[in-house]
N, C-alpha and C positions, 0 to 999 in steps of 0.2 A: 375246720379249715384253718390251717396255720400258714401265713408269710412272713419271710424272714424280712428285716429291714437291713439295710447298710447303716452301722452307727457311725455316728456323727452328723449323717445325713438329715436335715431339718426342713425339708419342703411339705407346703400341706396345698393340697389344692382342695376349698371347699366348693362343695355343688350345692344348688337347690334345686329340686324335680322342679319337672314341668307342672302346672297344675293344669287340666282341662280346665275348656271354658266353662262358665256358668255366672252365674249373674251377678256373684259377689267381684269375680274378676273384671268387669268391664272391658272386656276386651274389645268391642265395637267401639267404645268413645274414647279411649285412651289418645287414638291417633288423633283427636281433636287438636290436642294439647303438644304434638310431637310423641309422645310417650309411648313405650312399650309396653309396659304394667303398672297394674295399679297400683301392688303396693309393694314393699323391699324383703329383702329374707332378712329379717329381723335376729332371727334366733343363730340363724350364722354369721351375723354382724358379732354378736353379741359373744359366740365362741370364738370367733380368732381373738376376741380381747382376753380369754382366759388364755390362750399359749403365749410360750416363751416371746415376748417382743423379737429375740435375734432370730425368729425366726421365719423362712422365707412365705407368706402367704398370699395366695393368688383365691378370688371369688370368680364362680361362673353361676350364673344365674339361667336356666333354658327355659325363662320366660322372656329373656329378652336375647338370648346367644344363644349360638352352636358349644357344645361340648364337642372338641376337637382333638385325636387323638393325639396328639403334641401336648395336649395338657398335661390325659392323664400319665404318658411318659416322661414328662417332667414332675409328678410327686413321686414322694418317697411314700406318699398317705393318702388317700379321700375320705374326707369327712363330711358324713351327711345327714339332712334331715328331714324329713315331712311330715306331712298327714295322709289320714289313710286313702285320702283322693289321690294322692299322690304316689300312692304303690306301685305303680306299672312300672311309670317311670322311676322308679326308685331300682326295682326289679331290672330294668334294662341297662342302668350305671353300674350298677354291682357286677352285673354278667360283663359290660364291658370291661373294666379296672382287674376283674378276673382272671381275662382272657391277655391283660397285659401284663399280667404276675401283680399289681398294686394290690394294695389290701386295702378294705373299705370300713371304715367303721361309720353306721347310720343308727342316731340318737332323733328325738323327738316326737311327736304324740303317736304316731302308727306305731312305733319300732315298741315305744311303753306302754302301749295298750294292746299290741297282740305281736310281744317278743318271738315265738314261731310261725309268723306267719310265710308261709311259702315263699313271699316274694321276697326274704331277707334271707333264703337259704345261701345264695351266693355273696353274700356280706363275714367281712372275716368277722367282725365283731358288731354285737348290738348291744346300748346304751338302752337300759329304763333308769327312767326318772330324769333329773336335773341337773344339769352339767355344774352348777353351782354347790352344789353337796359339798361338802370338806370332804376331799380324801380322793373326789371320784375322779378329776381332772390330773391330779398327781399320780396319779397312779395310773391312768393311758398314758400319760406324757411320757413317762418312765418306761411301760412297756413298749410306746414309738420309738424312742431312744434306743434302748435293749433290741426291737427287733422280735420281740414275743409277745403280741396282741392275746387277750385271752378273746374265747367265743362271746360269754358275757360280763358287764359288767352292770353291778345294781347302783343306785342311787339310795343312801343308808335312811332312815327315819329319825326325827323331824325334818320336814322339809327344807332346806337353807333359807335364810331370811334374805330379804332383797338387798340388804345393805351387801353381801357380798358376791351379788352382780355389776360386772365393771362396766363403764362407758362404752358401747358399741363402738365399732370401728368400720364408722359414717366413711371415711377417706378411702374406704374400699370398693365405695359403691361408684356404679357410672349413673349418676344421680339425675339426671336431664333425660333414663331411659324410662323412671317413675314419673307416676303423674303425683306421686306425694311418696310421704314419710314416714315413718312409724317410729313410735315412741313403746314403754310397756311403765307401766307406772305400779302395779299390784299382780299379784295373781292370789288362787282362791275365791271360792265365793259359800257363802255359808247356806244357800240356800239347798235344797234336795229334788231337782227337778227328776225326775223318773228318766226323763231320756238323756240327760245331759253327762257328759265322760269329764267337765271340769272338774269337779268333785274330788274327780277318781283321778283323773293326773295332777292337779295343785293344790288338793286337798281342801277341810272345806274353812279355816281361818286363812283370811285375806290379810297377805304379806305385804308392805307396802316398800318403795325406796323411802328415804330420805328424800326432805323437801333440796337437798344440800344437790342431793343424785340426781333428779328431776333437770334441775338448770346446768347441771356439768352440762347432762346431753342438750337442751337445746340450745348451750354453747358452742357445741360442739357439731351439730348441724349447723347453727349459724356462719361458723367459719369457715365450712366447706362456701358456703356464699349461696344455698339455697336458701329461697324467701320462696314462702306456699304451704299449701296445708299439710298437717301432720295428722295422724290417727292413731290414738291413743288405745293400742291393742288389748287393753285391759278385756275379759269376757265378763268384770261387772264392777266398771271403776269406783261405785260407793260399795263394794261391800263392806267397807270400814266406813264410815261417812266422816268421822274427824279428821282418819289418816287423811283421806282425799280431798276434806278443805284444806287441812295444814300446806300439801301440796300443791292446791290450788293458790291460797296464798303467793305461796314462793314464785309459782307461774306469772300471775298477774303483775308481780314488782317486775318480773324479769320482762317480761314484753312491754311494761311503759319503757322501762332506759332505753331498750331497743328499737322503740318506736313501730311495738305491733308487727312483726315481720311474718308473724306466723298466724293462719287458721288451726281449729282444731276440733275433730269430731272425737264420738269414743261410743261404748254399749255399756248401758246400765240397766237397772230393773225399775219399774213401774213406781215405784216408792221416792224416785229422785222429786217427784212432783210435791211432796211436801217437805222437801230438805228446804227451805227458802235459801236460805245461809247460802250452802252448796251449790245451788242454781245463779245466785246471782254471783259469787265467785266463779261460777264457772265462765259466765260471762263475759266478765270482766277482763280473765287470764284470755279470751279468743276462744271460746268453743262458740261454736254456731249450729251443731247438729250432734244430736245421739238415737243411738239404734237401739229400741225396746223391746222384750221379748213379751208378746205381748198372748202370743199361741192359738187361743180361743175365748168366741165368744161364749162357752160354755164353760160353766160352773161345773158341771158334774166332770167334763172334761180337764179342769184344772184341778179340783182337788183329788181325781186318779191321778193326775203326774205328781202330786206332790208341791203345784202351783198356788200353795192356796194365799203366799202375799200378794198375788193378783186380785184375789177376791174383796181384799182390803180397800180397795182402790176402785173410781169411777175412770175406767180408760180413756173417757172419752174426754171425760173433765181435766184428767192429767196432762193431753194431748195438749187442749188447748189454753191448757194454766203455762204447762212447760211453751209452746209458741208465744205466748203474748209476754212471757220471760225474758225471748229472744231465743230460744235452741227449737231447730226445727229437728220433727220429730220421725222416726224411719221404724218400720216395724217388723216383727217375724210373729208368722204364723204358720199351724199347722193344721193338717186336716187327717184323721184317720185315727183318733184316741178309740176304744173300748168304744166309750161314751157316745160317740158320735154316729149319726144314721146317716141317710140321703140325704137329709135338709141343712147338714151342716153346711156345704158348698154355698149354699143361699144364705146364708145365716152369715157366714164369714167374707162374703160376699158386699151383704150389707153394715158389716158391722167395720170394713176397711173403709166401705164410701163415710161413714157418720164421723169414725178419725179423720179423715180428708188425709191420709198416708198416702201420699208418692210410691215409695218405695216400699214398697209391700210383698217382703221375700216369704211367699207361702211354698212349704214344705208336705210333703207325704208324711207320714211319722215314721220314722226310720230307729232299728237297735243299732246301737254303737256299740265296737265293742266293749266287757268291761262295767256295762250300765248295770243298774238296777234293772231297768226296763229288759234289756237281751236278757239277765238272767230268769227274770221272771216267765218271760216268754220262752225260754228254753225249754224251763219244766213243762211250762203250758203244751208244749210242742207246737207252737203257732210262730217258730222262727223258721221262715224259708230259704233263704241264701245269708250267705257275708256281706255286708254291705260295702257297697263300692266308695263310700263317703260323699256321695253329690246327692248336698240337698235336695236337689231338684231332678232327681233321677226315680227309681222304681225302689217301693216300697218293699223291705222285707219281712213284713208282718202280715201274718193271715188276717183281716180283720174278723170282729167280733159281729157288730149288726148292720152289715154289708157284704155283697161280695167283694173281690177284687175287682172285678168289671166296673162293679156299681164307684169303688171306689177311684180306679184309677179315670174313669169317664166324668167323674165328675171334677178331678182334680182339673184334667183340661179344659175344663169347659172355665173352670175358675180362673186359673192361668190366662187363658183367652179373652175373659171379659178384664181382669187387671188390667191387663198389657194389650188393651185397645186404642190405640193410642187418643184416640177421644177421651176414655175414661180415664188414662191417665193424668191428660191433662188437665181437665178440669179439678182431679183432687190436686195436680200442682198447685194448681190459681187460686182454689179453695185456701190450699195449706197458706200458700204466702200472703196472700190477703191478711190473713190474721196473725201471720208471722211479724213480731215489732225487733226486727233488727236492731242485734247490740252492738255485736263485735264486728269489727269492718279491718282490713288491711291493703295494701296496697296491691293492685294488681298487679304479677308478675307479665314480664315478653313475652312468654311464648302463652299464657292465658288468651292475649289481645289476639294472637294468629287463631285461635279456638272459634272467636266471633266469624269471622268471616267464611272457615270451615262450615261453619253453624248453617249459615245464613244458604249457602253453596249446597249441601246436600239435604237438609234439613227443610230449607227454605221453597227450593227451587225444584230441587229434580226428585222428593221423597215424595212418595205418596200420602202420605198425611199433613202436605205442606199449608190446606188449611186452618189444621186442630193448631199447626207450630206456630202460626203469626197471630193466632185467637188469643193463644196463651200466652205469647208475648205482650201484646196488646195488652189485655188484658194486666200484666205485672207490670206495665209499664205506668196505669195510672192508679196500681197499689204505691209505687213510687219509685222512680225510677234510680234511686240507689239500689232497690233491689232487683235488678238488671242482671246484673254477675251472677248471682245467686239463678236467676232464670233462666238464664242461656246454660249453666250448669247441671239444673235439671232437663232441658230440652236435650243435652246431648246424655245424660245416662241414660235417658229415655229410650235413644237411639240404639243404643244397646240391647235396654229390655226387648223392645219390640223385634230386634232383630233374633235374637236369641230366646225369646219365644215361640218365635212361628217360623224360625228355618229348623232351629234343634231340639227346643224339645215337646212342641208340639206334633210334628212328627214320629218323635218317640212314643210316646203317649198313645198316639193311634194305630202303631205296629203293634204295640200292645193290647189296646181294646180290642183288635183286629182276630190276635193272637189267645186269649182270652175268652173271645167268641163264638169260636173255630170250636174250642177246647170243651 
């Protein structure tokens, strides 16, 4: 599919799909805060700064907007990106911009991990790999201009280094519709997890910016005049552990002059617990929370993925070495390896209560495309569907010593006891009790309107509103600077439980249902 462009003509209108709910989104607590989503299109911030400055660029986001067709008859281009959750709608923008003569070029992890996939047929051109590569940005821009988009274009080898990724362009966001921010500090991670596609889209030596790049951008958020958390998108911010001090460093100077205006989370691996150095700079620069992939409590289980720096490590002891550090600790786990029988469900059950994890994102074990894991299972012929990319959806793996029944029944049953909100809370109260808070900043206006939401649906008219004032209670006389921090997890709670037991525990049971039938 060829579209011709008018030259001269310079307008780009970027999109970001919609992404379905699920529990990374927080769609239930966002309105706590006023907010529409959790977190920003990062990666098309990140490209309008690769085009021509004189050029005209407009951002639509349909996590927080309508995509109206006045838009796309004002580009000359759509430029887009997601992941592979994000297909459908990805598939429904192309077909629109289509249907309006616009040509669409869509870059980012779907598009370069499964360049034919059906839902990109209606896309004039598809981007694998890195918009930062030398050569790849010059040479769309050139074909925009000219009017002759080619079908594809590659991304050449070595991966581009981060030093020539420019400053996002924060001044495009409607930033009051986030509940925060997002930063990207590295990509790469050197590890070989069997299910993981990082690997395979950023390769596996960790690229880092410059400590110099770090502070452009949280200069450059600060000037928009947001003050509130940022999430440091890295998928494993030590996998370099110098690079990521040096930049912590540079962090830490820059938030004393500013006087701390920012929180900051991010994802690393199990091994951050003996960086001491790195922990306590992280501190220091405002981090308060990281997400650990922490998977299983089985060993046989981890060294089939290819997990085996977990095994190095006492999860539980890292937990609570990293809390008494000050970074409170969020975990990922999955259920459904080879390795694994009926008893896992109880096993990883018990082994999230002994962390005292809150946030506890248990997953089916799902092929990505692109993995070692889909390949492996291809030969095997125990790959059943495409996956739709939601974690927290239906497995497409036959298992090995289960059935499907055994498995997906059990998964709900797991889901269900997490996301009770009794048990949740008390691993809150657990976690923060021995959480020694470091980083602290000031809390922003529209935070304060959050409490009173809190107290209002939470408090008052939710059906769990005794587990919510036990738990308050309760964090109140761990000490009550850590108040903010608990009314924080009280409302992504709000989420969980909602988004448990309207969406996809329902699921779940259409499936056993269907399954059983079968």
């Amino acid at each position: 599919m060829t579209m011709k462009l008018f030259p001269g003509r310079k307008r780009v209108l970027l999109v970001n799909p919609e992404t379905p709910t699920s529990y990374w989104g927080f769609q239930g607590s966002v309105r706590f805060v006023g907010a529409r989503a959790a977190h920003t299109p990062l990666s098309l911030l990140t490209l309008a700064a690769l085009l021509p400055r004189d050029w005209g660029v407009k951002l639509v986001d349909l996590n927080i907007q309508r995509l109206k067709d006045r838009d796309i008859a004002w580009a000359d281009v759509v430029l887009l990106t997601g992941m592979i959750v994000q297909k459908d709608s990805l598939d429904l923008i192309c077909r629109r911009c289509a249907a309006h003569d616009v040509p669409t070029v869509v870059g980012g992890p779907f598009a370069s991990s499964s360049p034919d996939a059906p839902e990109l047929q209606y896309a004039t051109s598809v981007v694998v790999g890195e918009a930062e590569c030398p050569g790849l940005m010059a040479a769309l821009i050139e074909d925009i201009v000219e009017g002759q988009l080619q079908r594809r274009y590659w991304a050449t080898e070595p991966k581009p280094e981060m030093q020539e990724s420019p400053v996002p362009r924060f001044d495009l966001l409607k930033r009051r519709a986030y509940c925060c921010l997002d930063i990207q500090v590295s990509r790469g991670c050197p590890h070989r997890c069997e299910f993981c596609n990082v690997r395979m889209l950023f390769g596996k030596r960790p690229r880092y910016k410059d400590p110099e790049q770090v502070v452009a951008e949280l200069q450059a958020i600060y000037d928009t005049g947001y003050r509130g958390n940022i999430f440091v998108v890295d998928d494993n911010f030590i996998g370099h552990p110098q690079r990521a001090l040096e930049v912590l460093e540079a962090m830490a100077d820059w938030q004393r002059r500013h006087r701390n205006p920012f929180l900051f989370y991010t994802e690393a691996d199990v091994r951050l617990a003996s960086l001491d150095s790195v922990v306590r700079q992280m501190v220091r620069a405002g981090f308060y929370g990281v997400f650990i992939g922490f998977e299983s409590p089985s060993a046989e289980a981890l060294r089939e993925a290819a997990k085996t720096h977990n095994l190095r490590h006492s999860p539980i002891e890292a937990v609570r070495k990293l809390r008494r550090r000050g970074l409170l600790v969020y975990g990922g786990f999955i259920v459904g390896f080879d390795a694994d029988d009926a008893t896992i469900f109880e096993r990883t059950k018990d082994f999230v209560g002994e962390c005292k994890i809150d946030f506890a994102m248990a997953g089916m074990l799902t092929a990505l495309p692109g993995t070692p894991l889909e390949q492996r299972l291809r030969k095997e012929g125990r790959l059943l569907f495409a996956t739709d990319g939601d974690q927290f959806g239906l497995s497409n793996i036959l298992p090995k010593r289960m059935s499907r029944l055994e498995l997906v029944r059990g998964y709900r049953k797991l889901l269900q006891y997490l996301y009770a909100p009794k048990n949740y809370f008390a691993r809150a109260s657990a976690g923060l009790k021995e959480w020694h808070q470091g980083a602290r900043r000031r809390v922003a206006a529209r935070e304060f309107l959050a409490v009173p939401r809190s107290i209002l649906r939470q408090g008052i008219f939710s059906r769990y509103r005794l587990q919510y004032w036990k738990f308050l209670l309760r964090a109140l006389f761990s000490g009550p600077r850590k108040l903010p921090r608990a009314f924080a997890q009280a409302i992504s709670g709000h989420h969980f439980f909602r988004y448990t037991s309207q969406v996809v525990i329902p699921r779940l049971l259409r499936e056993e249902r269907r399954l059983g039938a079968g």
